[in-house]
C-alpha positions in Angstrom: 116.7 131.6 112.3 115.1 128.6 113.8 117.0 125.6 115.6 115.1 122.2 114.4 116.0 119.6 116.8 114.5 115.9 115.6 114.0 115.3 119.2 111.6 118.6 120.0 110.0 119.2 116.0 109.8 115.5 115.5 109.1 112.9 118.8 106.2 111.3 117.4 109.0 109.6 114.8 112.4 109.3 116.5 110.5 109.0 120.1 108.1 106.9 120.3 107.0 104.9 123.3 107.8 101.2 124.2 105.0 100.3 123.2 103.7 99.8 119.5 101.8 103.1 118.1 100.7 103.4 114.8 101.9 106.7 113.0 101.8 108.4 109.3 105.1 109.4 108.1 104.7 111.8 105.7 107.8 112.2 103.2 111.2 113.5 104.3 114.7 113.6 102.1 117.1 111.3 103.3 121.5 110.6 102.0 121.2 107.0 100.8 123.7 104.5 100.5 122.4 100.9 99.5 124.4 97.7 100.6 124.3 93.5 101.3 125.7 91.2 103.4 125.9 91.0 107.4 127.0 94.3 108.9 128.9 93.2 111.6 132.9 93.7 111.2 131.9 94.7 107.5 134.4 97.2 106.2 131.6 98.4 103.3 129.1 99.2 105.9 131.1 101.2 108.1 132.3 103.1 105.1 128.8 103.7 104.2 128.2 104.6 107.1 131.1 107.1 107.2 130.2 108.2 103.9 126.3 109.5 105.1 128.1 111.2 107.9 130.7 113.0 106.3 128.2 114.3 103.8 125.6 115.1 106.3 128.0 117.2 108.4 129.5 118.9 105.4 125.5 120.5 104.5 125.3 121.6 108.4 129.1 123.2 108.5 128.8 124.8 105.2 128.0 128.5 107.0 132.0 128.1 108.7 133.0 127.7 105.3 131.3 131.0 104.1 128.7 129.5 101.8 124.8 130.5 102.8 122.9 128.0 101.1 119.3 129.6 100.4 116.8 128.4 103.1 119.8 127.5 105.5 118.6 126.9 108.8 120.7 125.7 112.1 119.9 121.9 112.8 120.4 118.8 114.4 122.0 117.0 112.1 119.7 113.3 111.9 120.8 110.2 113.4 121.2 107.0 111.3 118.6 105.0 110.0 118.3 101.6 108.3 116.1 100.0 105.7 116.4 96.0 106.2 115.1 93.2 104.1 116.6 89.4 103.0 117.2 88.3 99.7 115.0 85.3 98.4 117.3 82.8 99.6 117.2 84.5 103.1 113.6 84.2 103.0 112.4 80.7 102.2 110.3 79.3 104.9 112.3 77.5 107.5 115.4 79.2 106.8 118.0 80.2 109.4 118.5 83.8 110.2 121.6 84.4 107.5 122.8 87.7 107.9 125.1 87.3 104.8 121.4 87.6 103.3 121.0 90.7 104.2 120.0 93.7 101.8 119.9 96.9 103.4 119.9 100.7 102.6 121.6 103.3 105.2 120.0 106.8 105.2 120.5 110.1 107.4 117.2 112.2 106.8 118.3 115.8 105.5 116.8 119.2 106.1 114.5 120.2 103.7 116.4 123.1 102.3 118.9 120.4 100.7 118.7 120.4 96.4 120.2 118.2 94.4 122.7 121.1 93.3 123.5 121.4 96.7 124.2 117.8 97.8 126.3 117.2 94.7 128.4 120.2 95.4 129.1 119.2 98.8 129.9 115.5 97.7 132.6 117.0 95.4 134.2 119.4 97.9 134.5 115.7 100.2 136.2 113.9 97.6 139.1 116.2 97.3 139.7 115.9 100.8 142.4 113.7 101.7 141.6 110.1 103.0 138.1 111.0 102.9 135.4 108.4 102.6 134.1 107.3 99.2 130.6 109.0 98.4 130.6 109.1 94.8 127.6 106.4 95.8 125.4 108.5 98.4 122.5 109.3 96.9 119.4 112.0 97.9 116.5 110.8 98.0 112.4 111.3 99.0 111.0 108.4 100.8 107.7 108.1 102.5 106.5 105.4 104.9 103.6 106.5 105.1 101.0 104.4 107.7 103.7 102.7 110.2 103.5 100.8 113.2 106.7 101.7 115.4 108.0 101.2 118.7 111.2 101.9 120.2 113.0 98.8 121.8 115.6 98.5 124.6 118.2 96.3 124.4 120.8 94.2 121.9 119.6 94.2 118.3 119.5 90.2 118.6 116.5 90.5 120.9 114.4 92.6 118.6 112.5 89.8 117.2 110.5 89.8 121.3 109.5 93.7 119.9 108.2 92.6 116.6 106.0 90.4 118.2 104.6 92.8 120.0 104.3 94.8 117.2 102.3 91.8 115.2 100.2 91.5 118.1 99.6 95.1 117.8 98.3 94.6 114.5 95.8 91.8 114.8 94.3 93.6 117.4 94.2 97.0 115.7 93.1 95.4 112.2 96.3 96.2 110.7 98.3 93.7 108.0 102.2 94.3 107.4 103.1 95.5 103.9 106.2 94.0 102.9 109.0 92.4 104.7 111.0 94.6 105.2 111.1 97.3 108.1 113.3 100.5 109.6 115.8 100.8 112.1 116.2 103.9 113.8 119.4 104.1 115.7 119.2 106.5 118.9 122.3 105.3 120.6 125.8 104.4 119.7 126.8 101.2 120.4 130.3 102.2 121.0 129.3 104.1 123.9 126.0 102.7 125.5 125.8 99.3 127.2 124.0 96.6 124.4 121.2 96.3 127.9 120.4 99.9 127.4 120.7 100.6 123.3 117.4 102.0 122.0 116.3 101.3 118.5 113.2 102.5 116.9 111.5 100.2 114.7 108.7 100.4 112.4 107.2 98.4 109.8 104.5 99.5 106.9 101.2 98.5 107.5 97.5 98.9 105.7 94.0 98.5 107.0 92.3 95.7 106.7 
């Protein structure tokens, strides 16, 4: 049975350098949870994010609890990744960073022996365990970015706007053009343990060529 580590089977995504590279991300199935609003000291963004885990860890621990799921394989389970954008409000021109504005989606990418019968039946064991968090709202889902331009920045999440610049300066040289406003986060440290100086974050942005 083989041990997929995202680190080892996948660096090109959740390792990349500190430098922009441009990448294809082919699809991968990912627990959603969608949200708003500024995610600090938010009580419906830590439960989301307590609800992707809690689902996550009940599809790796199923074995311990006697059920083989078909294709089961022993995993890593996937770190937590963000989908960012602003409302239209958020985004007139001139506008001061509003994190109120925020729209975001939270995801942990799955393994791709997950179905849909499978994820439902392991939301439904979670929510009849006592005190557990809500998921009646995580969803499963196939997303592709598809041609990317990442990088994986150091430091406080505040100073990421120094690594999209680099990024944009990436893609003028490259003949690349953003799709979109939005972009991913891809968080590879907890910020409850590791100093804000040293917190890596991978981000990437969709891009097409001109």
């Amino acid at each position: 049975m083989k041990n997929l580590d995202y680190k080892k089977d996948f660096k090109d995504l959740y390792l990349p350098p500190t430098k922009p590279v441009l990448v294809d991300v082919p699809p991968a199935l990912y627990a959603t949870i969608d949200g708003r609003g500024n995610p600090n000291d938010n009580p419906e963004f830590q439960g989301a994010i307590e609800a992707l885990y809690s689902v996550s860890y009940g599809i790796k621990m199923l074995p311990k609890k006697g059920i083989q799921p078909e294709g089961y394989y022993q995993y890593t389970v996937f770190p937590l990744e963000g989908l960012w954008d602003m409302d239209v409000e958020g985004m007139e021109p001139g506008a001061p960073l509003d994190k109120d504005r925020f729209i975001w989606q939270l995801m942990v990418r799955q393994p791709d022996f997950v179905s849909q019968d499978l994820f439902d039946t392991v939301k439904a064991m979670i929510a009849k365990k006592k005190d557990a968090p809500d998921v009646s709202r995580v969803a499963l889902q196939t997303i592709t970015d598809g041609l990317s331009v990442q990088m994986t920045h150091i430091g406080p999440y505040d100073e990421e706007p120094a690594s999209f610049a680099k990024m944009d300066e990436f893609c003028t040289a490259e003949g690349l053009m953003r799709i979109g406003h939005n972009h991913r986060e891809i968080y590879m440290s907890d910020p409850r343990r590791v100093d804000q100086s040293k917190m890596k974050t991978v981000l990437r942005y969709f891009v097409k060529r001109i």
